[in-house]
Phi, psi and omega in degrees: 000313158324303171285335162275003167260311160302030180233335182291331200279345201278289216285314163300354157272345186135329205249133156334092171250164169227115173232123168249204188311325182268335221199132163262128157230085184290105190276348186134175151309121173232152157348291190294327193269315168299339191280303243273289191303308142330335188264292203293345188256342170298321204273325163298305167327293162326314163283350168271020171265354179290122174241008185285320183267001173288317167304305184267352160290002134317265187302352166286342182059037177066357162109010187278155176226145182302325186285353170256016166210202158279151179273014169287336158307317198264337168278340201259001189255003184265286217316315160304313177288328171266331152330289198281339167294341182292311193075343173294315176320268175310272193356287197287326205283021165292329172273355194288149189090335183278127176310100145231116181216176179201144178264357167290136179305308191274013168278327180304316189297319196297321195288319167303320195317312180288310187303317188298344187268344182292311187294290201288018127258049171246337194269318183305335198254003176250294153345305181272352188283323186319297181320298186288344173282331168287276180018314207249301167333317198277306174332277161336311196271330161312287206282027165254338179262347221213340192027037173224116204277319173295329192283325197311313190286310174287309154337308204274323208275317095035277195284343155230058160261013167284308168293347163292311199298319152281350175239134203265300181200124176267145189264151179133176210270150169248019192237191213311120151242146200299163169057042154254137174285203123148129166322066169102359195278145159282174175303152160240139193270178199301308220268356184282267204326304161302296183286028205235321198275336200275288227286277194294290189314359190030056146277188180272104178326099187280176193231097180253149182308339154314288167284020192280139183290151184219165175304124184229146197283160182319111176269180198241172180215152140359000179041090149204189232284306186221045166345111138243223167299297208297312183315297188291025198238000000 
């Protein structure tokens, strides 16, 4: 039972197997199995333009309360918990490093096919750690000026379902810029800075041609052994 269940977990990357009682026997690349795998990282994708439930276990803060910890703690402790709810994250870096090429052509095509959708949900999964850090930031800096922790989280959660709702997905980068200040704050990147302007300023959300929704290609959710919504997310 085992070695067919690693042969199934084998196959969803793509490579050809065999297994009995004794033996895992990896044969190669197969077709059938990079298309299988193409299919699963589209539909997994597609569930990841949902930011609605990332958003609100964000404000929930992991069941965490501000007065018992930093809240640099408490945020970083929603980000990590929804990291592991994504499951994408660890998944792929279970493959980073592994030799996938083929000298056949129409195996070369599947595979970048496969490596690009790999790319846009690493990016989509980056996207929602964006979210829940702000998110989870902006609660904490409500409920430090207001101490009331139920109004913060309904506030906050209120104020970026315009940005849930209006962004299919934003493109740009999260990570530092450079020759930026803010008082003890990481750098925030293009896409922390949009929801950051919805979100943190507890203003009226503007609708700039920037944040206009646009057309997005389908996103993934993960391949395993017993996919569900919730896994893929």
């Amino acid at each position: 039972m085992l070695h067919h269940r690693m042969a199934r977990e084998v196959a969803l990357v793509g490579w050809h197997c065999e297994a009995d009682a004794d033996r895992l026997l990896v044969l190669g690349w197969s077709a059938a199995c990079l298309h299988n795998r193409i299919r699963l990282l589209q539909s997994g994708l597609r569930r990841l333009t949902d930011f609605e439930p990332t958003a609100q276990r964000a404000v929930q803060l992991d069941g965490r309360a501000p007065d018992d910890e930093p809240a640099a703690q408490v945020v970083s402790a929603v980000c990590a918990s929804i990291e592991r709810r994504l499951r994408w994250p660890e998944r792929l870096a279970e493959l980073d490093g592994f030799e996938r090429s083929s000298a056949l052509p129409h195996l070369q095509l599947l595979l970048a096919q496969v490596a690009g959708l790999e790319a846009k949900i690493a990016g989509a999964c980056q996207e929602h750690l964006v979210m829940a850090r702000v998110l989870a930031r902006a609660v904490c800096e409500h409920y430090a000026r207001h101490s009331e922790l139920g109004r913060a989280q309904r506030e906050v959660l209120a104020e970026s379902r315009r940005w849930v709702h209006a962004s299919s997905m934003i493109t740009g980068s999260a990570g530092a810029r450079p020759g930026s200040t803010g008082a003890g704050r990481p750098h925030m990147g293009l896409a922390e800075r949009r929801i950051a302007a919805s979100v943190i300023n507890h203003g009226v959300p503007r609708i700039t041609p920037a944040a206009t929704p646009a057309a997005v290609a389908p996103r993934t959710g993960y391949p395993g052994f017993e996919e569900t919504e919730e896994g893929a997310r």
